[in-house]
N, CA, C and O atoms as CSV, one atom per row, in Angstrom:
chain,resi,resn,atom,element,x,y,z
A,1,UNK,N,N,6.736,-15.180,19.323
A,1,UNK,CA,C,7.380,-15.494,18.051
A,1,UNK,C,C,6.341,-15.778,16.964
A,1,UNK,O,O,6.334,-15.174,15.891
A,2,UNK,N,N,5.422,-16.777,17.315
A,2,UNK,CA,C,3.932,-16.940,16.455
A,2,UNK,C,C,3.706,-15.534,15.678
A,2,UNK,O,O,3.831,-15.269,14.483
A,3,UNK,N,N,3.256,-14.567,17.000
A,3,UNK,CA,C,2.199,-13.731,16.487
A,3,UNK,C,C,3.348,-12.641,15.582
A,3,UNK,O,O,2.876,-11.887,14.731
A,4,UNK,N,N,4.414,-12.649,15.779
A,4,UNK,CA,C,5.716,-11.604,14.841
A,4,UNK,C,C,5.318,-12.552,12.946
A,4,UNK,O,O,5.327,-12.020,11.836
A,5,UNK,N,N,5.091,-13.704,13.231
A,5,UNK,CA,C,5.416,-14.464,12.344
A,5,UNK,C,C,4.111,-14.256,11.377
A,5,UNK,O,O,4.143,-14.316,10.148
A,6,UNK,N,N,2.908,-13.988,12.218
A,6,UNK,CA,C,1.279,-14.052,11.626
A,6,UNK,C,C,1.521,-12.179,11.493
A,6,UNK,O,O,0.619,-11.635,10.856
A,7,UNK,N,N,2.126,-11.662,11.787
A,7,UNK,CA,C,1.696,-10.323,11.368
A,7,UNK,C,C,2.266,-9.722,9.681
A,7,UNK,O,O,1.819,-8.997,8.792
A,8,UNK,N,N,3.803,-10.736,10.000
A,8,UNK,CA,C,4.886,-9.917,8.885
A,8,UNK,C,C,3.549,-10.677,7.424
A,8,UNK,O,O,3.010,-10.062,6.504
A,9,UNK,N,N,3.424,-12.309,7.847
A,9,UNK,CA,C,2.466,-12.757,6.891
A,9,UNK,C,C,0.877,-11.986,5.966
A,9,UNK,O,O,0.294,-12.015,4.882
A,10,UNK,N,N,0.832,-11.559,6.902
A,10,UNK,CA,C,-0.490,-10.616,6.753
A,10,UNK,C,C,-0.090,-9.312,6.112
A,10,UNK,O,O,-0.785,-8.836,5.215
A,11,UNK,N,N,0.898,-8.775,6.497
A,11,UNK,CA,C,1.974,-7.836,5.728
A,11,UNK,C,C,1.881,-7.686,4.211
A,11,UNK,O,O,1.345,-6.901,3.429
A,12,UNK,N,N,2.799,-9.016,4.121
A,12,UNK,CA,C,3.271,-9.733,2.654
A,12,UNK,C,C,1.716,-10.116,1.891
A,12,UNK,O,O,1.624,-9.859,0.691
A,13,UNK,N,N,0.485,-10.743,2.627
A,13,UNK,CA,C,-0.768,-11.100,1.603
A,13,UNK,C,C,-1.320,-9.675,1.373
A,13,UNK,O,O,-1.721,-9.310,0.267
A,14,UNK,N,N,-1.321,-8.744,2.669
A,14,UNK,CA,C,-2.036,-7.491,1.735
A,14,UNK,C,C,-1.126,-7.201,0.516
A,14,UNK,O,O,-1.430,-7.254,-0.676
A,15,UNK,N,N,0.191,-6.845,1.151
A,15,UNK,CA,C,0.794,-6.339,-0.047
A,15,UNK,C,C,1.200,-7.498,-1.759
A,15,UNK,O,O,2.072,-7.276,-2.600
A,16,UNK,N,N,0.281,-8.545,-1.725
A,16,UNK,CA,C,0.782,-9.449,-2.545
A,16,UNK,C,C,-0.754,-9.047,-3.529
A,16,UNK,O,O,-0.941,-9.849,-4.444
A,17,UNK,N,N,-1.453,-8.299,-3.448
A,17,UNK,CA,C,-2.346,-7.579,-4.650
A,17,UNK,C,C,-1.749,-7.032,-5.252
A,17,UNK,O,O,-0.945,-6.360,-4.606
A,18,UNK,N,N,-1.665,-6.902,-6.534
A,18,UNK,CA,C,-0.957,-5.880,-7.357
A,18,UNK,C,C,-1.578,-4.724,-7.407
A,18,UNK,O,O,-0.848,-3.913,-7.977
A,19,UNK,N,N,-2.565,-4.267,-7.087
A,19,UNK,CA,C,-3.825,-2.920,-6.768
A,19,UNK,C,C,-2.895,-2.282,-5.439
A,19,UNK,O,O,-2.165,-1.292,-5.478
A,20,UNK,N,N,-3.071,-2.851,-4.694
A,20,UNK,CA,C,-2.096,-2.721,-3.058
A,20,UNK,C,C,-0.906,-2.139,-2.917
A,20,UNK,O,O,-0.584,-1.163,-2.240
A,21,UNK,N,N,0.012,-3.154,-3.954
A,21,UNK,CA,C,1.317,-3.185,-4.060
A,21,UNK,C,C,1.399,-1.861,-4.601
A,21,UNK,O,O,2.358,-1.225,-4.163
A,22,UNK,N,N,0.399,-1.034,-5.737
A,22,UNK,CA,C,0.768,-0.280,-6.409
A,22,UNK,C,C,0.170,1.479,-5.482
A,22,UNK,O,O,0.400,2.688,-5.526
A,23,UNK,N,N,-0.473,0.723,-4.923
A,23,UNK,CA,C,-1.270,1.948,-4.131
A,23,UNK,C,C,-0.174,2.299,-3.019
A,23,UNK,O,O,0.097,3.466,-2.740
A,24,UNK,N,N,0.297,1.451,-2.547
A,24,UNK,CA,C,1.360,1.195,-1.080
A,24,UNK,C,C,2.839,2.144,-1.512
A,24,UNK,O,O,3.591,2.834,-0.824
A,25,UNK,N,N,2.819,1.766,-3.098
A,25,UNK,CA,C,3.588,2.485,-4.185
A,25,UNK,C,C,4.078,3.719,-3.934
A,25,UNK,O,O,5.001,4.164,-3.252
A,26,UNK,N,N,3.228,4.179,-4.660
A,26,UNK,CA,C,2.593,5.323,-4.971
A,26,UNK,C,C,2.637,6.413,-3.875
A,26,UNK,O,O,3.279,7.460,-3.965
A,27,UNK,N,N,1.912,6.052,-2.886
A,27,UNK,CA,C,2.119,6.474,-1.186
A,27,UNK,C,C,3.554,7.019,-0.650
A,27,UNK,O,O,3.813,8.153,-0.245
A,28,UNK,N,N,4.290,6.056,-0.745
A,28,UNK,CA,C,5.658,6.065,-0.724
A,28,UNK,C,C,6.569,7.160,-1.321
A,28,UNK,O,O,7.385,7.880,-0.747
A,29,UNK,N,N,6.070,7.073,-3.173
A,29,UNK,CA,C,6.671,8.427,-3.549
A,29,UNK,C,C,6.281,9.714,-3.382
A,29,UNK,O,O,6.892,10.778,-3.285
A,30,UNK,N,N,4.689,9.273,-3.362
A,30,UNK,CA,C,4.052,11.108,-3.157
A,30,UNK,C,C,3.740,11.029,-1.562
A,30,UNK,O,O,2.571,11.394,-1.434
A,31,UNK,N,N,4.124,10.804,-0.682
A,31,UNK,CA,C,3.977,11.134,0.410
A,31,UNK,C,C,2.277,11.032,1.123
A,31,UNK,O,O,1.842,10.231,1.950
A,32,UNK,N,N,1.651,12.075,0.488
A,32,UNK,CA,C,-0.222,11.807,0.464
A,32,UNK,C,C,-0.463,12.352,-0.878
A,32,UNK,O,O,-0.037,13.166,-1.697
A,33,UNK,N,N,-1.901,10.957,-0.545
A,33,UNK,CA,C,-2.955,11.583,-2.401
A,33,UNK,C,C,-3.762,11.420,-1.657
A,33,UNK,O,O,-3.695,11.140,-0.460
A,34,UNK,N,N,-4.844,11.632,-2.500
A,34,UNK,CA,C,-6.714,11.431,-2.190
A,34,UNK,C,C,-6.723,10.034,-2.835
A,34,UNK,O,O,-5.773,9.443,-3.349
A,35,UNK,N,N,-8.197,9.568,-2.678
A,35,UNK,CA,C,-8.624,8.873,-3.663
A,35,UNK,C,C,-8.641,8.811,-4.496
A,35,UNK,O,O,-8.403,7.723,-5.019
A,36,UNK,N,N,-8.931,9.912,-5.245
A,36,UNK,CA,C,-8.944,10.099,-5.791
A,36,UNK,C,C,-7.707,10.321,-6.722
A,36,UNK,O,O,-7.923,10.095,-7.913
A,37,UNK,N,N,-6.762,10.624,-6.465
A,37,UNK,CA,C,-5.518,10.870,-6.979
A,37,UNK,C,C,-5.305,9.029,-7.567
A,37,UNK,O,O,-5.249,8.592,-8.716
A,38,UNK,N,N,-5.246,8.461,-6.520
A,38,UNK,CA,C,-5.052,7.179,-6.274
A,38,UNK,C,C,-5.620,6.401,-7.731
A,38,UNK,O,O,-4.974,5.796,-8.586
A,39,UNK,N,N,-6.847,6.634,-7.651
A,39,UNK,CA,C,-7.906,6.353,-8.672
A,39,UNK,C,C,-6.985,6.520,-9.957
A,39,UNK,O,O,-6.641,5.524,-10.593
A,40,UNK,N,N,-6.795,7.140,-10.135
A,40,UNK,CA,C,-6.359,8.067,-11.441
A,40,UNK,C,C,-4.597,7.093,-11.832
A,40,UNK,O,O,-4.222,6.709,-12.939
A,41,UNK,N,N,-3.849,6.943,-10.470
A,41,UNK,CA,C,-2.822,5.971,-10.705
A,41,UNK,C,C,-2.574,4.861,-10.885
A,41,UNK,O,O,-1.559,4.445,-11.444
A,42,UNK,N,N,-3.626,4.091,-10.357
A,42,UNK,CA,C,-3.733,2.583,-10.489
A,42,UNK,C,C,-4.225,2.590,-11.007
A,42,UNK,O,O,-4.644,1.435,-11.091
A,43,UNK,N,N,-5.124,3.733,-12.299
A,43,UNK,CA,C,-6.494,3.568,-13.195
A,43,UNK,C,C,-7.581,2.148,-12.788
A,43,UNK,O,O,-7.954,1.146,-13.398
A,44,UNK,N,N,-7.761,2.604,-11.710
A,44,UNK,CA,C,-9.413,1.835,-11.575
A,44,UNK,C,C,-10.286,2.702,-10.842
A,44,UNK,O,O,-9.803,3.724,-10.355
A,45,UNK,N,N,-11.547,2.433,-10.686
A,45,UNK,CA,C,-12.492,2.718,-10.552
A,45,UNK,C,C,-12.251,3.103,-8.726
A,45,UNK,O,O,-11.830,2.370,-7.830
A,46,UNK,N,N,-12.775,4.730,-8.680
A,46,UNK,CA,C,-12.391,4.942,-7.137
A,46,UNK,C,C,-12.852,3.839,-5.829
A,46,UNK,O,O,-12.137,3.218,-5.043
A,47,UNK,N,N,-14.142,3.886,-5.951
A,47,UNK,CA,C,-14.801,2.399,-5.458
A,47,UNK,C,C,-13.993,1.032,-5.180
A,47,UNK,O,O,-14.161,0.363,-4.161
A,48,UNK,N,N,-13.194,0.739,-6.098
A,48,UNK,CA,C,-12.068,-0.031,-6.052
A,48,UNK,C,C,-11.543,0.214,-5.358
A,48,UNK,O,O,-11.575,-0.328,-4.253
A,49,UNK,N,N,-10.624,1.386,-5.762
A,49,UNK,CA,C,-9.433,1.978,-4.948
A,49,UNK,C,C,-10.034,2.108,-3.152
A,49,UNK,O,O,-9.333,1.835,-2.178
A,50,UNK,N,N,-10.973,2.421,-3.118
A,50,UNK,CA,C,-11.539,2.601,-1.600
A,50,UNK,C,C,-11.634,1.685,-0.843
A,50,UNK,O,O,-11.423,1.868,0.356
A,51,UNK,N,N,-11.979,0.445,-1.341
A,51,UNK,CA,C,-12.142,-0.577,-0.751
A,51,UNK,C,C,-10.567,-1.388,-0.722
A,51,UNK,O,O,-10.375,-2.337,0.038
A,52,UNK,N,N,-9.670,-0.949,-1.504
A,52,UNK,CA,C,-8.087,-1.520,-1.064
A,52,UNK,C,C,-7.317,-0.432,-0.064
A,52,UNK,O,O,-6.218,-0.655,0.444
A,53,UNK,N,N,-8.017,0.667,0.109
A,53,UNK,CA,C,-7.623,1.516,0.977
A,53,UNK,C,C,-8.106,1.350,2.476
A,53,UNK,O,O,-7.514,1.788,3.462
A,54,UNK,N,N,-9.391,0.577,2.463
A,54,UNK,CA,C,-10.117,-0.061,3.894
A,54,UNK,C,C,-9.228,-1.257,4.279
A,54,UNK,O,O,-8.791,-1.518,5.400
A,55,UNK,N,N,-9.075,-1.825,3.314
A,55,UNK,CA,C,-8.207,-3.365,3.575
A,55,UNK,C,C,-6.845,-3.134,4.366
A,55,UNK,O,O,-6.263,-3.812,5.214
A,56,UNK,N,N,-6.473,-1.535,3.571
A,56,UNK,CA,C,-4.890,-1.515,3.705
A,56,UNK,C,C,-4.976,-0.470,5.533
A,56,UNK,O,O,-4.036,-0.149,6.260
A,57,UNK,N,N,-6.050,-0.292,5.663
A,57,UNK,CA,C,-5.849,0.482,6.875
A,57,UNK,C,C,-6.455,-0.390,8.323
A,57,UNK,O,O,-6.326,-0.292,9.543
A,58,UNK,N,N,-7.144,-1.237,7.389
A,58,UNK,CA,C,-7.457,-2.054,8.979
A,58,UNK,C,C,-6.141,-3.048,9.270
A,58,UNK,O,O,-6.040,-3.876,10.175
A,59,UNK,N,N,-5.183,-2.724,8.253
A,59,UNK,CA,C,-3.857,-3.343,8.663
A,59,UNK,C,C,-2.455,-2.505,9.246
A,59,UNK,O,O,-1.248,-2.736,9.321
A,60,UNK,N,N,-3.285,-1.521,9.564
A,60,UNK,CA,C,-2.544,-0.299,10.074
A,60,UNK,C,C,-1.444,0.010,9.066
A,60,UNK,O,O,-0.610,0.720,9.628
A,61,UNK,N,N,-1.130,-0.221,7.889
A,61,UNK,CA,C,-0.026,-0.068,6.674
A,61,UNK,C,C,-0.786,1.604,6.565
A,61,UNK,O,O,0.028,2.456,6.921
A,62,UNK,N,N,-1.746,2.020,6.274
A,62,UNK,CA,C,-2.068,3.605,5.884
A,62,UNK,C,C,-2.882,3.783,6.825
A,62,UNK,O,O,-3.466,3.026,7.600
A,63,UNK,N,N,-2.847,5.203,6.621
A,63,UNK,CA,C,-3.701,6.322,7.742
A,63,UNK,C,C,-4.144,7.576,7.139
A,63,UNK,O,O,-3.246,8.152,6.524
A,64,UNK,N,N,-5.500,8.270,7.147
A,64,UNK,CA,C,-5.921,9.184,6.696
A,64,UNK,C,C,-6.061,10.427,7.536
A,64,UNK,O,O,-6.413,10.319,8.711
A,65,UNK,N,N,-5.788,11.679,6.963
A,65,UNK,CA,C,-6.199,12.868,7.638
A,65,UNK,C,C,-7.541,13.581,6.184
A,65,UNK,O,O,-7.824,13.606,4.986
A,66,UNK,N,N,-7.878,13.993,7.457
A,66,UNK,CA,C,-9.229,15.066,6.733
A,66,UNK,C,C,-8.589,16.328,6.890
A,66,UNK,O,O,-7.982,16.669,7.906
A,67,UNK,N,N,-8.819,17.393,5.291
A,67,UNK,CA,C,-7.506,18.580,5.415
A,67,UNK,C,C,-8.631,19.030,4.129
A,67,UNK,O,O,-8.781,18.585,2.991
A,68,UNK,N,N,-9.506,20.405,5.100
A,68,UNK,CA,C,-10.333,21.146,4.359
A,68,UNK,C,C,-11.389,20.304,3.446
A,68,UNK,O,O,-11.962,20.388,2.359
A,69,UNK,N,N,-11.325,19.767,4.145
A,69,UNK,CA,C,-13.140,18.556,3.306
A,69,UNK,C,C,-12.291,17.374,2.160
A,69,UNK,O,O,-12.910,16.911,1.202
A,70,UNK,N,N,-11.260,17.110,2.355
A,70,UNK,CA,C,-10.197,16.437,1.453
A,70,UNK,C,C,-9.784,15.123,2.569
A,70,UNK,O,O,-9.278,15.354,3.667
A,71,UNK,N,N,-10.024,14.057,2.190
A,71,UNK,CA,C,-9.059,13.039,2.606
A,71,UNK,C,C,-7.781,12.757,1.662
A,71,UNK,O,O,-7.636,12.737,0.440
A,72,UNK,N,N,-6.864,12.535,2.825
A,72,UNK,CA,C,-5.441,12.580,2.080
A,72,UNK,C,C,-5.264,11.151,2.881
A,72,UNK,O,O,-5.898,10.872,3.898
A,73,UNK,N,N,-4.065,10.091,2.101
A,73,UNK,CA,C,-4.020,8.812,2.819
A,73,UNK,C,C,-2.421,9.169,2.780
A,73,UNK,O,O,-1.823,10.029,2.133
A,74,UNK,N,N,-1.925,8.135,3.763
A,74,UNK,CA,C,-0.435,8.189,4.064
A,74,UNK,C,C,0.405,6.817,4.438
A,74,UNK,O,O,-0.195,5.931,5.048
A,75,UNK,N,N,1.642,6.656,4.115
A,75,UNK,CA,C,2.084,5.428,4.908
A,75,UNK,C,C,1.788,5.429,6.208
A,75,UNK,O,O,1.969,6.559,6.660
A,76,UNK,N,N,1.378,4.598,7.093
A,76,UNK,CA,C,1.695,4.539,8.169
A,76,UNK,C,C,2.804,3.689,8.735
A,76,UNK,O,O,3.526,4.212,9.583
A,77,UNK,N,N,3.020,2.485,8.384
A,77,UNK,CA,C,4.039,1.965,8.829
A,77,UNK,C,C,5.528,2.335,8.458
A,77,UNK,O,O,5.598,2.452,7.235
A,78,UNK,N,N,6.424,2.502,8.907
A,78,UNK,CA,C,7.361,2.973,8.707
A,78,UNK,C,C,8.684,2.116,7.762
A,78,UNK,O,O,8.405,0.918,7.790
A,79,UNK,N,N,9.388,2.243,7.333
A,79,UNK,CA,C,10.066,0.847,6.711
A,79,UNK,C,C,9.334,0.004,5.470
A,79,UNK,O,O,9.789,-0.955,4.847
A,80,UNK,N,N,8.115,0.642,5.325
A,80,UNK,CA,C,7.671,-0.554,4.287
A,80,UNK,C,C,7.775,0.203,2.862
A,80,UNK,O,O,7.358,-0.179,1.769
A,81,UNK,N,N,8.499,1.466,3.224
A,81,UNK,CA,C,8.507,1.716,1.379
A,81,UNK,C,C,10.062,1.010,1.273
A,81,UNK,O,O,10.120,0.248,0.307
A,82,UNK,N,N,11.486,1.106,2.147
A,82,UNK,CA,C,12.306,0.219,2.138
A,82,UNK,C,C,12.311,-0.988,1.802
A,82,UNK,O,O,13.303,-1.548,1.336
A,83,UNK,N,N,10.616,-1.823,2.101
A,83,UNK,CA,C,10.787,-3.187,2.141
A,83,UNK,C,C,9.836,-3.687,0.468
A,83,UNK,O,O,9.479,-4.781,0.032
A,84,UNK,N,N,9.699,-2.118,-0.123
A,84,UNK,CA,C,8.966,-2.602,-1.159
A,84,UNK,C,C,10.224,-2.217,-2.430
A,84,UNK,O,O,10.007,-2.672,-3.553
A,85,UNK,N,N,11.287,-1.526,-2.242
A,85,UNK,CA,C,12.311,-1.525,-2.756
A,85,UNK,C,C,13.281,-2.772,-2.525
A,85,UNK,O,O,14.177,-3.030,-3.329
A,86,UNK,N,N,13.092,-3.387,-1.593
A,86,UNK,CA,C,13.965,-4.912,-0.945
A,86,UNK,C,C,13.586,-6.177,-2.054
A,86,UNK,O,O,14.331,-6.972,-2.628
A,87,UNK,N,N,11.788,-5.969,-2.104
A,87,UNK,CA,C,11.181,-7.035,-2.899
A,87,UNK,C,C,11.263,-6.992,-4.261
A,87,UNK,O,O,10.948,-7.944,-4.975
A,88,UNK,N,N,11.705,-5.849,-4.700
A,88,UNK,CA,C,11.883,-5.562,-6.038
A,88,UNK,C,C,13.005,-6.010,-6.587
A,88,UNK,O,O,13.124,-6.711,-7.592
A,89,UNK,N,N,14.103,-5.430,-5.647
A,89,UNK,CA,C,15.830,-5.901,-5.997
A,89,UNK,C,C,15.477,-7.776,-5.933
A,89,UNK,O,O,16.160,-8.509,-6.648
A,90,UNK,N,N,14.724,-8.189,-5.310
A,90,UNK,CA,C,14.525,-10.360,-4.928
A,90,UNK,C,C,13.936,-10.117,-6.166
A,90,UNK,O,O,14.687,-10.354,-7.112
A,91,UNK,N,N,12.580,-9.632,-6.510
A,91,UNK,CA,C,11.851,-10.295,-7.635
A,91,UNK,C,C,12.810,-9.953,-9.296
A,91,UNK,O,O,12.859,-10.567,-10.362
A,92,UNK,N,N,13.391,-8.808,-8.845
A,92,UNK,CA,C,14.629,-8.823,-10.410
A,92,UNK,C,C,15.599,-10.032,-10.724
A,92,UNK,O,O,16.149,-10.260,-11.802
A,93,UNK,N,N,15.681,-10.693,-9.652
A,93,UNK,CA,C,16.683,-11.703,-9.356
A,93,UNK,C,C,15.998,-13.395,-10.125
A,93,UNK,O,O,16.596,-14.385,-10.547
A,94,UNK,N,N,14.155,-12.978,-9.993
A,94,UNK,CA,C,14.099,-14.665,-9.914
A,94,UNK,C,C,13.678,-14.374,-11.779
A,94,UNK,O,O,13.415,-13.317,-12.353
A,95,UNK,N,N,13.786,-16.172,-12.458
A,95,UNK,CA,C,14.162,-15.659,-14.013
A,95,UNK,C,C,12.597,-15.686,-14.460
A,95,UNK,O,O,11.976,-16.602,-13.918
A,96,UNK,N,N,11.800,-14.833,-15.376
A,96,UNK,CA,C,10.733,-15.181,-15.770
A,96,UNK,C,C,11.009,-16.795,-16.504
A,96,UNK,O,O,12.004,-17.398,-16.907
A,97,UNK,N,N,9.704,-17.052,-16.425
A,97,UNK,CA,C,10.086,-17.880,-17.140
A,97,UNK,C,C,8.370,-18.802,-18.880
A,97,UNK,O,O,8.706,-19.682,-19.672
């Protein structure tokens, strides 16, 4: 029960970057980008983007294939573009303030 509890957590802090959140995004609608693509959507610096793409894969959330000298990144976990549409419908709900 612990370790269900320490994973979903670890889940929610990667995805609680807004760089992350938007990359995890993004993923979701286009299926695979490069880095480069990536770069260009979250407008920051690829370097950036690479290093939230290491973060996001040693959490098994993405996975890369090599396709003709091209890395392409992908969801890996399944359910989490559902659960980033879930957090959206909660965060419309709470009032700015």
């Amino acid at each position: 029960m612990l370790e269900k509890s320490f994973r979903a957590s670890r889940l929610f802090k990667a995805l609680g970057n807004p760089v992350r959140y938007i990359i995890v995004e993004e993923l979701c609608k286009n299926e695979e980008l490069t880095p480069g693509q990536l770069s260009e959507l979250v407008e920051r610096p690829i370097a950036n983007v690479s290093q939230h793409l290491m973060h996001l894969r040693s959490l098994d959330i993405v996975r890369f294939d090599s396709k003709q000298g091209n890395i392409e990144y992908r969801i890996k976990i399944k359910g989490i573009c559902g659960l980033l549409k879930r957090a959206e419908l909660c965060a419309a709900s709470i009032p700015i303030k």
